[in-house]
C-alpha positions, 0 to 999 in steps of 0.5 A, a space after each residue: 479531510 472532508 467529512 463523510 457526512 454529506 456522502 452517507 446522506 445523499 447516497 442511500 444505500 449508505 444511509 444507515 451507515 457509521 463511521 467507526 474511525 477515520 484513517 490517516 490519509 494525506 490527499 483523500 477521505 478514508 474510513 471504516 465504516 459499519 453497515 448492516 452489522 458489517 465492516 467496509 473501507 470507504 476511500 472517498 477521492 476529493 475534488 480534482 482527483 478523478 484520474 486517480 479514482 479511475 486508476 485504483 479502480 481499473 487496478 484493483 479489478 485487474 489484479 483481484 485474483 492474482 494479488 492479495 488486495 482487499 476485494 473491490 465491493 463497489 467503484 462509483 462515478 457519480 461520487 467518486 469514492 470506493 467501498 473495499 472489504 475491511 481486513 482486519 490485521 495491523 500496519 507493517 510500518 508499525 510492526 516494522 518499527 515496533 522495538 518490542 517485536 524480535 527481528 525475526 518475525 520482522 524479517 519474516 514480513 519484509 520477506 512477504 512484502 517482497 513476495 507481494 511486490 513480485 507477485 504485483 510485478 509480474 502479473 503485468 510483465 506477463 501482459 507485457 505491461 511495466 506498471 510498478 505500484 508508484 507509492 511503496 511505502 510500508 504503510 501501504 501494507 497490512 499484515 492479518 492475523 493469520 499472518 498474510 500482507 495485503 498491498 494497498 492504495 494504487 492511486 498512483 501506480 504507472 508505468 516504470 521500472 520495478 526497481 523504483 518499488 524496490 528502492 523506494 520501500 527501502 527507503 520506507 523501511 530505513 527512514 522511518 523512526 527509528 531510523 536507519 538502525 542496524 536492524 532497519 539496514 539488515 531488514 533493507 538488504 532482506 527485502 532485495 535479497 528475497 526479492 533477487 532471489 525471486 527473480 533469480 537475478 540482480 537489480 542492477 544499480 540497486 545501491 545507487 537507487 536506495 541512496 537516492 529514494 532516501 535522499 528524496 524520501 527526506 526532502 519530501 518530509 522536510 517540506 
């Protein structure tokens, strides 16, 4: 992780501003930020990585109107980082794995997630485009406080099949801690379930799929 330091000096419209705190990232600088009384996410990409700038820059201009997604304040070239409007809410992989919350308003946001994911897909299937968001992960998620999920990070969305999203945030949901409890497989079969339902058909091999995003999902975090 680099400190944001030398980007807010050296570009002056962000000079008088502060980083209120840092979040978990594996590959890139991301903060909340405070300037001019207000709050921004500030995604500063690291060197090497100016594909992935481009690409969640293009995506989150395009789907701004049909997608919940925090609004694109600025894209800049020069020093490759993103400034996002803040959403304040909490992270569905932690409300998903917090015991102390009933299933039942956990299957309520898995069953927005799903809705998300169609709402994703299907906005690009229109424009006969098969873009699929490339890293489904229930930390990609927000839920705000009037209950409405926001999808997050597109860095790495391209083109396949919707039903690698669907299997791989399966997987989010089954192997987080803790892990592949009862609820956690009841939440899994809601998600497809709801998002069948959207669809009004079956994702064929669907099984097969979760089994294997888990098996890649463990050996991932193995490494």
């Amino acid at each position: 992780m680099t400190s944001l330091s030398p980007l807010l000096s050296e570009v002056k419209h962000l000079q008088n501003s502060s980083v209120v705190k840092i979040f978990k990232s594996k590959k890139h600088t991301v903060a909340l930020i405070k300037k001019e009384e207000k709050f921004f996410v500030l995604k500063w990409y690291e060197p090497g990585f100016q594909n992935s700038f481009f690409q969640e820059s293009k995506i989150l201009h395009e789907i701004k109107r049909q997608v919940l997604i925090p609004k694109l304040i600025e894209s800049n070239r020069e020093h490759q980082f993103l400034l996002l409007e803040y959403i304040p809410g909490k992270n569905v992989c932690d409300q998903i794995n917090n015991q102390n919350i009933e299933t039942k308003e956990k299957t309520r946001i898995i069953q927005q997630v799903a809705h998300w994911f169609y709402q994703f897909h299907s906005y690009y299937q229109q424009k006969s485009i098969s873009l699929i968001h490339g890293d489904a992960h229930l930390r990609n998620f927000i839920i705000t406080t009037n209950q409405t999920v926001y999808g997050l990070d597109f860095e790495e969305s391209k083109p396949g099949k919707v039903s690698e999203d669907v299997a791989n945030l399966c997987a989010s949901i089954l192997t987080t801690n803790p892990s592949f409890t009862k609820e956690k497989k009841q939440l899994q079969h809601q998600f497809i379930e709801t998002y069948e339902q959207i669809i009004h058909q079956q994702i064929k091999n669907i099984d097969s799929l979760v089994k294997k995003a888990v098996k890649k999902t463990i050996q991932r975090r193995k490494k």
